[in-house]
LUMFINU-69670 format. One line per 2 residues: number of its first residue (from 1); for each residue x, y, z of C-alpha. Coordinates in Angstrom, 2 decimals. Layout:
residues N
NUM) X Y Z; ...
END
This chain:
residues 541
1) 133.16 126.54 103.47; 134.58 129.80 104.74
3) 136.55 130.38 101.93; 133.02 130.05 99.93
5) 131.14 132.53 102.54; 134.22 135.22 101.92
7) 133.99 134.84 98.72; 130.23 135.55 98.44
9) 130.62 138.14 100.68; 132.97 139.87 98.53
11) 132.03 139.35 94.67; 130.51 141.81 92.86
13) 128.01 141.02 90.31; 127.38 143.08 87.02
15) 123.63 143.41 86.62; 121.46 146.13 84.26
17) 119.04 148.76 86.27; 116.32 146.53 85.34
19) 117.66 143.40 86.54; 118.57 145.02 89.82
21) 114.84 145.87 90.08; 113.64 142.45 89.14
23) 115.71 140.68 91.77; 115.07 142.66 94.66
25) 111.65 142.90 93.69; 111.44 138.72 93.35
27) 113.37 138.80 96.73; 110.46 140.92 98.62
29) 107.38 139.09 97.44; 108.93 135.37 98.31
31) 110.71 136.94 101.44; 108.14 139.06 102.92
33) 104.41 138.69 101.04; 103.82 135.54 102.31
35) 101.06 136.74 104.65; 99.05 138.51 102.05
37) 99.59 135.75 99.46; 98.09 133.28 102.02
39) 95.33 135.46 103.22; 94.96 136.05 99.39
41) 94.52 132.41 99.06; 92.43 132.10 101.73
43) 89.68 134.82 100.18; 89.64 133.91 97.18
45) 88.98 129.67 98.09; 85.80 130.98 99.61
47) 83.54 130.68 96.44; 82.18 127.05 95.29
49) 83.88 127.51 92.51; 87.62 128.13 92.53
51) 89.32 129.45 90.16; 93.42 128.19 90.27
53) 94.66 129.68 87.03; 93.57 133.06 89.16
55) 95.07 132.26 92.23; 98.44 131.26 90.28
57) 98.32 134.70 88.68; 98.84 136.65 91.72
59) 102.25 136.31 93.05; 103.04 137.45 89.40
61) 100.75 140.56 89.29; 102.40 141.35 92.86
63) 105.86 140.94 91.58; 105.17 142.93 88.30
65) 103.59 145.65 90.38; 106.59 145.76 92.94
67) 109.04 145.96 90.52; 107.17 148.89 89.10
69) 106.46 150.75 91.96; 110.31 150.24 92.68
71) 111.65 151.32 89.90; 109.30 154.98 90.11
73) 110.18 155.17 93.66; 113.82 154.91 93.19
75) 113.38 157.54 90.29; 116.70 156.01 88.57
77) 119.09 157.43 90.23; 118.71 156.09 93.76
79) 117.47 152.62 93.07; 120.65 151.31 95.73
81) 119.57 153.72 98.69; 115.41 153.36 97.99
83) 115.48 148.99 97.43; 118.17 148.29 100.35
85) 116.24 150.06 102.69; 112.89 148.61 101.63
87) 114.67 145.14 102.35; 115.49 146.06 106.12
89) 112.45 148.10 106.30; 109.83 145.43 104.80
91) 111.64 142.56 107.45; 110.80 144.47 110.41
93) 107.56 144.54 109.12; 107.34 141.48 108.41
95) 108.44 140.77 111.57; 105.64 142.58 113.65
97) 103.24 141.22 111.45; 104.09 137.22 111.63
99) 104.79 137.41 115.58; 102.00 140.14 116.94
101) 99.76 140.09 113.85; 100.03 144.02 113.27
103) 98.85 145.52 110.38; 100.92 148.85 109.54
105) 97.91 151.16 108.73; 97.96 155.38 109.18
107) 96.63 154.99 112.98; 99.56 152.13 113.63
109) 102.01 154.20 112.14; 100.98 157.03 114.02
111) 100.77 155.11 117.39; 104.54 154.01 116.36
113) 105.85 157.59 115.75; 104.20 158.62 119.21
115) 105.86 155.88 120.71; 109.32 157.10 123.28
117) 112.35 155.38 123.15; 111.60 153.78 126.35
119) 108.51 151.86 125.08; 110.47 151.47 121.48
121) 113.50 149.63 123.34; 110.68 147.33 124.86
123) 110.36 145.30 121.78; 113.98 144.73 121.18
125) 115.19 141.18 121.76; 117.42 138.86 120.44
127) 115.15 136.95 118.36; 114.06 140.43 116.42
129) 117.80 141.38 116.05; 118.58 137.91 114.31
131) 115.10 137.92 112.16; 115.97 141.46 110.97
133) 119.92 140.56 110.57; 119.65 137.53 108.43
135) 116.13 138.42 106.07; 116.67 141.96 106.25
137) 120.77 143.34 106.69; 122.82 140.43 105.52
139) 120.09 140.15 102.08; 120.67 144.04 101.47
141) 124.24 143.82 101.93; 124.50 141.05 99.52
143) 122.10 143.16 96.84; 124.80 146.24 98.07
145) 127.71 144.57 96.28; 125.84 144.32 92.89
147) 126.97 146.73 90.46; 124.83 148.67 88.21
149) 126.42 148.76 84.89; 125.59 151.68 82.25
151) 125.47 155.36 82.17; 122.07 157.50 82.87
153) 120.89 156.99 79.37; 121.06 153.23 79.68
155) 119.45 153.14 83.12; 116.65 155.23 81.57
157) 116.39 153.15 78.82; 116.47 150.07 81.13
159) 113.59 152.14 83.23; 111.19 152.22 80.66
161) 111.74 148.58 79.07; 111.02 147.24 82.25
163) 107.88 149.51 83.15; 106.69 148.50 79.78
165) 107.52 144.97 80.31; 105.64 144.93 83.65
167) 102.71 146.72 82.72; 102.28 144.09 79.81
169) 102.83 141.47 82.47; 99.65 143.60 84.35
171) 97.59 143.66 81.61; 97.73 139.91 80.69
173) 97.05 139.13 83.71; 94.42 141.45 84.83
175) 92.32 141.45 81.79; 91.56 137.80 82.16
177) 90.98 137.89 85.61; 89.51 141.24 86.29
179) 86.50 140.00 87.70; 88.23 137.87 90.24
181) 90.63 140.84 91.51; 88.15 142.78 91.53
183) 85.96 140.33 93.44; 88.15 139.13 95.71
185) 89.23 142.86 96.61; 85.79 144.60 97.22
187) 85.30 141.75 99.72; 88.51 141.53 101.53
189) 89.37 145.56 101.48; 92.28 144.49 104.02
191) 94.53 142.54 102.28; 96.44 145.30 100.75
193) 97.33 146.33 104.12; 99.20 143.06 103.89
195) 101.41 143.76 101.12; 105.18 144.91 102.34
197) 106.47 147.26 102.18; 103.93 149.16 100.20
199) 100.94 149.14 102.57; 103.67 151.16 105.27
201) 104.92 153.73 102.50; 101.19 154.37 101.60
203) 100.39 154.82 105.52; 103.43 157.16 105.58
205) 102.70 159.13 102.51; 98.82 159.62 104.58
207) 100.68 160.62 107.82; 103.10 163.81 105.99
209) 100.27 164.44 103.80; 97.97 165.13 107.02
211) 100.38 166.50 109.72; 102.76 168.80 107.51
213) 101.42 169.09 104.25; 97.51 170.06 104.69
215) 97.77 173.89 105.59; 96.84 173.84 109.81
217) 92.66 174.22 109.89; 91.88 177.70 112.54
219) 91.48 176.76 115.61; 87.45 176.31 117.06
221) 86.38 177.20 120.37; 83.59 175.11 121.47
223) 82.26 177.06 123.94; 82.83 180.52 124.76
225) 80.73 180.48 128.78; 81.07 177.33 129.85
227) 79.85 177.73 133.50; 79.67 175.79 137.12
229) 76.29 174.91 138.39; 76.83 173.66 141.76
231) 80.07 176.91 143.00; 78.56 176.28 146.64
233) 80.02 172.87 147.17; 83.32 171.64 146.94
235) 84.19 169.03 144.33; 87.14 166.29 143.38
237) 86.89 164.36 140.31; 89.98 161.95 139.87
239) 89.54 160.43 136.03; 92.45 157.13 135.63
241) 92.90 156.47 132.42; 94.07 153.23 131.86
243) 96.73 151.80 129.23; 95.94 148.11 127.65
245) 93.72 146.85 130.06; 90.73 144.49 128.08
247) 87.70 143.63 129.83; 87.55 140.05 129.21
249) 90.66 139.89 132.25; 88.34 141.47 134.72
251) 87.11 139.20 137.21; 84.38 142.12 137.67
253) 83.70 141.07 134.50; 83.00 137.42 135.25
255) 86.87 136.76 134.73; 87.52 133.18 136.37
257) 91.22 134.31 137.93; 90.63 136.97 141.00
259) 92.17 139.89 139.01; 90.15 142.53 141.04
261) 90.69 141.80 144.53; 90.28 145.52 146.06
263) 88.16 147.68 144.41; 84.80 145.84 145.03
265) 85.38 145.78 148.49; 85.14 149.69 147.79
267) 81.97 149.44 146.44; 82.71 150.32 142.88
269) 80.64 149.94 140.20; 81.68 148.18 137.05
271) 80.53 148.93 133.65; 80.95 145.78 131.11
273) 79.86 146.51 128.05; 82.44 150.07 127.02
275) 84.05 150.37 123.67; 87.02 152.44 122.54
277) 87.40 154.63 120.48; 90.09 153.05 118.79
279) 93.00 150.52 119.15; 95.87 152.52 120.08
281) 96.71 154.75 122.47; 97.36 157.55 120.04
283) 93.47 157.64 118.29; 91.46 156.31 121.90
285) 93.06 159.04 124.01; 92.68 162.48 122.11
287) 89.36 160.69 120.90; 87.52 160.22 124.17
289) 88.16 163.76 125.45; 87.34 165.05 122.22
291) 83.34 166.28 121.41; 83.77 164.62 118.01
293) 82.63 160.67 118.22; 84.36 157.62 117.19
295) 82.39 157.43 113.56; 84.06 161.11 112.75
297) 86.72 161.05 114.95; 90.07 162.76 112.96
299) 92.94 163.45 114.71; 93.69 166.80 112.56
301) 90.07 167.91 112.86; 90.09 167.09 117.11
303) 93.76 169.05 117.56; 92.30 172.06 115.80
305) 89.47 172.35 118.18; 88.96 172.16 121.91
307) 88.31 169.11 124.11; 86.48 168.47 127.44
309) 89.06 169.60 129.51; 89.72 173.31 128.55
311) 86.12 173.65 128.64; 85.66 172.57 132.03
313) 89.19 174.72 132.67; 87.62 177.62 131.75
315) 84.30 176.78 133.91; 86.73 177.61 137.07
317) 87.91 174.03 137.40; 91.20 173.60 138.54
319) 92.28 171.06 135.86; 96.02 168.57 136.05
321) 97.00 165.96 134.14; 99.45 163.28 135.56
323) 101.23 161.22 133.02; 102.84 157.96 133.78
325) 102.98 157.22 130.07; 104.29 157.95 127.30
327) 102.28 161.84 126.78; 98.96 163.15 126.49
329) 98.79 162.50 122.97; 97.83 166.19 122.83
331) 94.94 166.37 125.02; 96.66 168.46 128.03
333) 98.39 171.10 126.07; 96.35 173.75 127.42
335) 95.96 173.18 130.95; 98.26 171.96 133.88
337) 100.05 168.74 133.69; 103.14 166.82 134.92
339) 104.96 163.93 133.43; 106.65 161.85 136.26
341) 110.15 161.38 135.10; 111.43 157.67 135.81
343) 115.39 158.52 136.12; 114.61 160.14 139.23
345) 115.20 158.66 142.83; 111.93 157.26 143.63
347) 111.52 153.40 145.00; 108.61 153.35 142.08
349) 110.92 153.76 139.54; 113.89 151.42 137.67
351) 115.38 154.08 135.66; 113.26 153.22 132.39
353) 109.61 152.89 133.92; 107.57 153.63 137.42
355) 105.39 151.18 138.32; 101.77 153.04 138.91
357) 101.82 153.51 142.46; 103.60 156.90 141.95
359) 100.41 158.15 140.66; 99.47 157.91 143.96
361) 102.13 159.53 145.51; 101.35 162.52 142.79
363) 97.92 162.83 143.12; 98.30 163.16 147.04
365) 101.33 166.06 146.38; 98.82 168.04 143.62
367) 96.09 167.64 146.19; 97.92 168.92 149.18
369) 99.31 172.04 147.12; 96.03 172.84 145.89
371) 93.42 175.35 147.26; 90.98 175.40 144.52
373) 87.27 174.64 145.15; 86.61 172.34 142.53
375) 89.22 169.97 140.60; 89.72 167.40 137.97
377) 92.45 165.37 138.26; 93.52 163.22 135.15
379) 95.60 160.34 135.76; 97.16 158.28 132.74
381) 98.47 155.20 133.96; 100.89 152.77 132.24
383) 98.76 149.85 133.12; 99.56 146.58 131.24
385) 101.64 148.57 128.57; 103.11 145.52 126.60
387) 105.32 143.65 125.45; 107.29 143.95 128.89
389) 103.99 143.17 131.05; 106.18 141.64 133.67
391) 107.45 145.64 134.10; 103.99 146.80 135.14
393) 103.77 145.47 138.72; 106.26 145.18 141.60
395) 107.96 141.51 142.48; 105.50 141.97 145.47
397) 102.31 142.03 143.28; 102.94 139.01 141.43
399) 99.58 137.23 141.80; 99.90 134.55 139.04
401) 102.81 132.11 138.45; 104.03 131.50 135.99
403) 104.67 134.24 134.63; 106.79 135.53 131.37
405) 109.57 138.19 132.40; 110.49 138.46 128.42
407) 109.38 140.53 125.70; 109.08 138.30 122.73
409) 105.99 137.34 124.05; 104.78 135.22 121.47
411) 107.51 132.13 122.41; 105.66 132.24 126.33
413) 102.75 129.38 126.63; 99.72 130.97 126.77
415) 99.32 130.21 130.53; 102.70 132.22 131.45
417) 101.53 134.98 128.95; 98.17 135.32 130.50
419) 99.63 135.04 133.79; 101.87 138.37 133.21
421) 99.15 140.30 131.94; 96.36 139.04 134.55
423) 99.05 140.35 137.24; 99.25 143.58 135.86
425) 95.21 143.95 135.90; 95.68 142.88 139.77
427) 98.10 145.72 140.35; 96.06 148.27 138.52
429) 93.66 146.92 140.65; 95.23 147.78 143.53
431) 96.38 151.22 142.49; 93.03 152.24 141.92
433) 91.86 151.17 145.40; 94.55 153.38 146.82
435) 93.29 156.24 144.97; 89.75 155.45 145.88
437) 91.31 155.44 149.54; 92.78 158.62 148.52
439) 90.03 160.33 147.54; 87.25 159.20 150.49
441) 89.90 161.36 152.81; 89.83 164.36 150.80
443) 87.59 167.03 152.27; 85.27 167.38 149.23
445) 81.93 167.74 148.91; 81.35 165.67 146.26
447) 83.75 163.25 145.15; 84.30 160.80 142.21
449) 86.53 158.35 140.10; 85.86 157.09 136.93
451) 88.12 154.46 135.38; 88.29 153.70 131.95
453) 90.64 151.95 129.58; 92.39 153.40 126.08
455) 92.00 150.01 124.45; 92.20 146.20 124.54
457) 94.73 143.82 123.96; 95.45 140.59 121.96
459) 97.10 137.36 124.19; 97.60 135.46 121.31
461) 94.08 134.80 120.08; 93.93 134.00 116.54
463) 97.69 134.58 116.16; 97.14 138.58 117.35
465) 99.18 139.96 120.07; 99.35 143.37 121.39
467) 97.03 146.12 119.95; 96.29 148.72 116.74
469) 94.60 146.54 114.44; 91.91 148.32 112.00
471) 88.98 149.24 114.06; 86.65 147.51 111.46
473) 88.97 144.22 111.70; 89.61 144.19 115.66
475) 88.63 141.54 117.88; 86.39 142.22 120.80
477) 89.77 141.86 122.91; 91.09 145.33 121.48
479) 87.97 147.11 121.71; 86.14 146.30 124.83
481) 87.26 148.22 127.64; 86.66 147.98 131.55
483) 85.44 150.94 133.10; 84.52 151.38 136.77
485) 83.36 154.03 139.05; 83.58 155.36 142.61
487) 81.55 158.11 144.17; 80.67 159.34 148.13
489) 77.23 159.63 146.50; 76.83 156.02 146.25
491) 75.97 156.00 149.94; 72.92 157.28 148.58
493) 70.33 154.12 147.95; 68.95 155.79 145.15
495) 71.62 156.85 143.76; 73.20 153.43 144.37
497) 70.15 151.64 142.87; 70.11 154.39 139.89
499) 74.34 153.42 139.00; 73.10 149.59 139.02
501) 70.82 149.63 136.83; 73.06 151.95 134.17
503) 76.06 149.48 134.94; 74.29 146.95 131.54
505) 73.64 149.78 129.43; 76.27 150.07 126.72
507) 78.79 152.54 126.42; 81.80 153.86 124.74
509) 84.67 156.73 124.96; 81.87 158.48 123.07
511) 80.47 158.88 126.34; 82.92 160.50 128.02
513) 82.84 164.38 127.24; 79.51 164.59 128.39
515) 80.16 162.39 131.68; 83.15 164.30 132.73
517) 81.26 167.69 132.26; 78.25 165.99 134.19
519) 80.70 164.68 137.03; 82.48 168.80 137.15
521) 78.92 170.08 136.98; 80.08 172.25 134.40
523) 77.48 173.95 131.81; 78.07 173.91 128.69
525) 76.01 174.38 124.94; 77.98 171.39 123.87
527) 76.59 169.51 126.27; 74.38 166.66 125.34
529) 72.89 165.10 128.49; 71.67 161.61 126.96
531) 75.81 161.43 126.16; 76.08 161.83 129.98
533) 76.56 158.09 131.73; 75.79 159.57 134.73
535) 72.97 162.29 133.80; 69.61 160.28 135.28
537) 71.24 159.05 138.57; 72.36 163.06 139.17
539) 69.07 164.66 139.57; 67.65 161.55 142.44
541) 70.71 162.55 144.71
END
C-alpha cells in the first residue's frame, strides 16, 4: 500500500490545457460547492411545482461556468499558479463556511484583512490544519504533478475549444431553463455568495477596486464651530465600546443565567431593543461614530469625512481613545489614543491578549494625567472576541461550568459553548462596574457612561457561529446589541423617571453621533436632536 501511495505521489500525468481546466474545475464544484448546491436545492423545491430536469442542470451550469472563469483567470499562461491556489484557497473557505456558517462577502473580507495576527492565530487548530491539508494541499499537490503538454499555440487553441465548448454547455442549459435561474435567483440573491471560490475573488476584486483603485474623494469637514454649551461645569464622559457581546445573553435583558451581576446594583439603565450598524467590527465601529446612518453607511465615503469625535475635539473636549482590540478601525486617527500593548509586564496580560480589566487601570492613568475641563474617554474593549471566548475572562471570573477552553468551537455542546461566552458577558460585566466605580470618584460635574456593543454573535443557532453575515441575512443574534448607561444625574427623579421610560424605545448605532454630542454638550449644525437618546431627559435636569 505504500509502494501504491509513493507511487501516486510521484507520477506525472500528461493532460491538454483544457483537460487541466476541466478536472480541477470538476474537483471544486464536488469538493467545495456543496453548500450552494444544497441551498440551491433547497430554493428552488419551494414552488408546488418542481421542476428536477432544472435542478439536475445546475451542478453542470456551475461546472461549465467554473471552468470558464478558470481558464480567463489563469489567462493561459498561469493556469498551475491561479487553479492550485484556488484549491487551498476555496478549502479554507469552505471550511469557515461549513463550521461557522460565514459567508465571504466585501464587509467579511474586509473585517478579515483588519483582523491582527493575534486574533488570526485564534482560529488555528488542528482540525482546520487537517481539513485544509487533505481537501486543500495534498489535492493541489496531486493536480501540481500533472503536466501540461503543448506549446503556447496549442494551449491557446485548447483555450478557446474549451470556452466554446462551455459556453455551448451554458447555452443548452440556460435557454431551457431561463425562467427557473432566473426565478430562483431574483428570490434567493444570496446564493452566489455561496459559490467558492468565486463569491471571495468577486469580494476581493470590490475591496482593491474601492480602497486603491477609486481616486481618494477630498476630505469634508462637517462642522467648522462646533462649540460647548455648558464651559462652566466640569464634565467626564467614559463611552465602552464593546466587542461581540449580543443582547439575548444579558440577564438585563431577561437572560435566565445571572450574566449581569454588578452593574444593576449601580443603578444602570439598560436599553433592549439597539441595533448595529453592521456585523463586524470593521463596518459597526467607523459606522456608529460616523454622521452617515446604517442605510448609507460606506466605509470610503465615512473615512473621507469627519466623525463625532473630531467634532467634539475641536469643541474644546479633551478627546482619548483606549484600545484593547484589535484598532480603531479608523475612527481615532485624529485625536489622542493609546493601544495597550499585551507583551508588556502587566498581570492583565498573557503575552497575546489582556483581559479587560487593564482598561481600567488606563482609564484611571489618562484621568490622573489629565487637567482638562471636559473629556471623552473612548474605551474599546475586547469583550467576548471569539473563537477563544475562554481568553476573555480571568480563571477567577469563571461563572459557568462547563465551559469550552478550545477554539474549534463548533465540536463544544452547546451548554459548554454557551457557558464560555455567558462568562465573558459576566466579566464585561464586571469591568464596567469598575469603571462606573471609577467614574462616581472623579471630581466632575457631570458624569456619564454609555455602553454599547459593535455587534452580535452566533452560538450555533441554525448552524451560524461567530459574526459578519450579510446585514439583510443576519439573525437577530448578530444584530441586536446591549447597551446600558450610567450617569450622577440619575439621582435626579426626573431625570431617573425620564431614562425609564426611553429605556423601550428603539435604537441603533444610528443614534450615537447625536447622543455623544448631547452627553459632551457640544453644539454643533450637524446636530439632530430627535437622533439624541438622551435629548428629552437633558432639559428636566
Amino acid at each position: 500500500m505504500s509502494m501504491q501511495i509513493k507511487q501516486l505521489l510521484t507520477k506525472k500525468w500528461h493532460v491538454s490545457y483544457s483537460q487541466f481546466v476541466w478536472l480541477v474545475s470538476f474537483y471544486l464544484v464536488i469538493a467545495f460547492n456543496g453548500l450552494f448546491l444544497f441551498n440551491m436545492l433547497e430554493a428552488a423545491s419551494k414552488p408546488e411545482h418542481i421542476n428536477w430536469l432544472f435542478i439536475a442542470s445546475v451542478p453542470f451550469f456551475l461546472l461549465a461556468l467554473t471552468a470558464m472563469v478558470l481558464s480567463w483567470l489563469s489567462l493561459i499562461t498561469f493556469v498551475k499558479p491561479v487553479l492550485l491556489t484556488s484549491i487551498v484557497v476555496s478549502s479554507l473557505l469552505f471550511y469557515a463556511t461549513l463550521n461557522y456558517g460565514v459567508i465571504f462577502d466585501k464587509s467579511m473580507l474586509q473585517n478579515v484583512l483588519e483582523t491582527n495576527s493575534g486574533e488570526a492565530f485564534s482560529y488555528l487548530n488542528v482540525q482546520v490544519i487537517a481539513f485544509i491539508g487533505v481537501l486543500g494541499v495534498l489535492p493541489a499537490y496531486l493536480f501540481s504533478r500533472f503536466k501540461i503538454v503543448g506549446n503556447f499555440r496549442v494551449r491557446l487553441k485548447s483555450f478557446a475549444f474549451l470556452n466554446v465548448t462551455a459556453f455551448i454547455a451554458v447555452a443548452v442549459i440556460a435557454v431551457p431553463f431561463y425562467k427557473d435561474y432566473a426565478s430562483v435567483g431574483r428570490n434567493n440573491r444570496q446564493l452566489t455568495s455561496y459559490i467558492t471560490p468565486f463569491a471571495f475573488y468577486t469580494a476581493s476584486y470590490k475591496y482593491l477596486r474601492d480602497n486603491y483603485f477609486y481616486p481618494p474623494l477630498p476630505f469634508k469637514v462637517l462642522d467648522k464651530t462646533p462649540h460647548l454649551l455648558a464651559k462652566q461645569q466640569s464634565s467626564l464622559t467614559i463611552m465602552v465600546v464593546g466587542e461581540t457581546a449580543r443582547a439575548a445573553n444579558f440577564s438585563l435583558q431577561g437572560y435566565g443565567k445571572q450574566t449581569n451581576p454588578y452593574t444593576p446594583k449601580l443603578g444602570v439603565k439598560y436599553f433592549s431593543h439597539v441595533s448595529s450598524c453592521g456585523t463586524a467590527t470593521a463596518i459597526s465601529v467607523p459606522c456608529m461614530f460616523s454622521r452617515l446612518d446604517r442605510n448609507e453607511y460606506d466605509s470610503r465615503l465615512a473615512q473621507s469625512q469627519e466623525n463625532v469625535l473630531d467634532l467634539i475635539q475641536r469643541s474644546g473636549v479633551e478627546v482619548t481613545w483606549i484600545d484593547n482590540n484589535s484598532s480603531c478601525k479608523g475612527v481615532c486617527v485624529r485625536v489622542k489614543s493609546k493601544t495597550i500593548e499585551p507583551n508588556k509586564i502587566n498581570t492583565q496580560c498573557d503575552g497575546h491578549y489582556c483581559f479587560d480589566e487593564v482598561l481600567v487601570e488606563e482609564l484611571a492613568a489618562t484621568l490622573a494625567k489629565s487637567h482638562a475641563t471636559h473629556q471623552l474617554v473612548v474605551l474599546h474593549m475586547i469583550g467576548s472576541h471569539g473563537p477563544t471566548y475562554y481568553r476573555r475572562y480571568p480563571e477567577k471570573a469563571t461563572k459557568f461550568l462547563p465551559d469550552c477552553p478550545r477554539s474549534d468551537i463548533q465540536n463544544c455542546s452547546s451548554e459548554q459553548l454557551t457557558n464560555t461566552y455567558d462568562n465573558t458577558i459576566a466579566y464585561t460585566d464586571l469591568v464596567l462596574s469598575k469603571l462606573i466605580n471609577l467614574l462616581r470618584d472623579s471630581k466632575a460635574d457631570d458624569k456619564s457612561l454609555l455602553y454599547v456593543s459593535d455587534h452580535g454573535e452566533s452560538l450555533g443557532e441554525k448552524g451560524l457561529y461567530l459574526h459578519g453575515f450579510p446585514y439583510a441575512l443576519a439573525p437577530k443574534e448578530q444584530t441586536q446589541v446591549p447597551m446600558l448607561f450610567w450617569s450622577n444625574k440619575l439621582a435626579d427623579s426626573r431625570f431617573n423617571q425620564c431614562i425609564e421610560q426611553q429605556r423601550n424605545h428603539v435604537f441603533s448605532h444610528d443614534n450615537i453621533f447625536d447622543t455623544l454630542l448631547g452627553l459632551t454638550h457640544v453644539g454643533s449644525i450637524k446636530y439632530n436632536p430627535e437622533q439624541d437618546i438622551f435629548y428629552a431627559c437633558s432639559k428636566q435636569s
